[in-house]
C-alpha positions as CSV (number, residue, x, y, z in Angstrom):
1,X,19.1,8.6,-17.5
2,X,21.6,7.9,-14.5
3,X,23.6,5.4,-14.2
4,X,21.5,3.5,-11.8
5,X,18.4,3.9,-13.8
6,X,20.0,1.9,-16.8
7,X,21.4,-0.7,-14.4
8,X,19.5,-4.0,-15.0
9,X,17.9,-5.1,-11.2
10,X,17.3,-8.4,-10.0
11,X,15.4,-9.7,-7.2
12,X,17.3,-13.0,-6.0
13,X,14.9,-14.9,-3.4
14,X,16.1,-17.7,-1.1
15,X,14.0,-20.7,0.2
16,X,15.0,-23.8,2.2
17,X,14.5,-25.5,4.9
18,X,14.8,-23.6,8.7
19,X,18.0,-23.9,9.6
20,X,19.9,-24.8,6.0
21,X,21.6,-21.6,5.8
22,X,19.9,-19.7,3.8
23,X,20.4,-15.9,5.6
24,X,24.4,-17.1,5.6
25,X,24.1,-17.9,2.0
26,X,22.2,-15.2,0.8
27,X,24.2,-12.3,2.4
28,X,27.5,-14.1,1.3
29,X,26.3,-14.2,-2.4
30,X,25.0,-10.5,-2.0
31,X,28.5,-9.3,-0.5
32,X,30.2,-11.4,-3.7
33,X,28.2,-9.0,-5.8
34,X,27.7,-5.8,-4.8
35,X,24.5,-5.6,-4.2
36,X,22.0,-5.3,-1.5
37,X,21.2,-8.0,1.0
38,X,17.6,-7.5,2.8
39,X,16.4,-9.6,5.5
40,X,13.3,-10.7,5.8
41,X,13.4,-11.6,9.7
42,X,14.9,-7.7,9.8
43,X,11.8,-6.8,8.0
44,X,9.4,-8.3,9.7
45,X,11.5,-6.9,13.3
46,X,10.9,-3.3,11.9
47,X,7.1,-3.9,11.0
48,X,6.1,-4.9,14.3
């Protein structure tokens, strides 16, 4: 087992309102931890 298989991941969503801050707080909080910060308006940008 790698390292990364034994890591424990977690799938953090946001919600609020439009316009609370949610992208702001969410790729802060992401950036305090390490990990990886995916954007759902990005998402939807590269589906369509």
């Amino acid at each position: 087992m790698t390292k990364n298989e034994s890591e424990a991941r977690c799938l953090v969503p946001v919600v609020g309102l439009p316009g609370s801050g949610k992208s702001f707080f969410a790729s802060r909080f992401a950036e305090a931890l390490g990990a990886v910060y995916l954007s759902s308006d990005v998402m939807r940008m590269k589906c369509w």
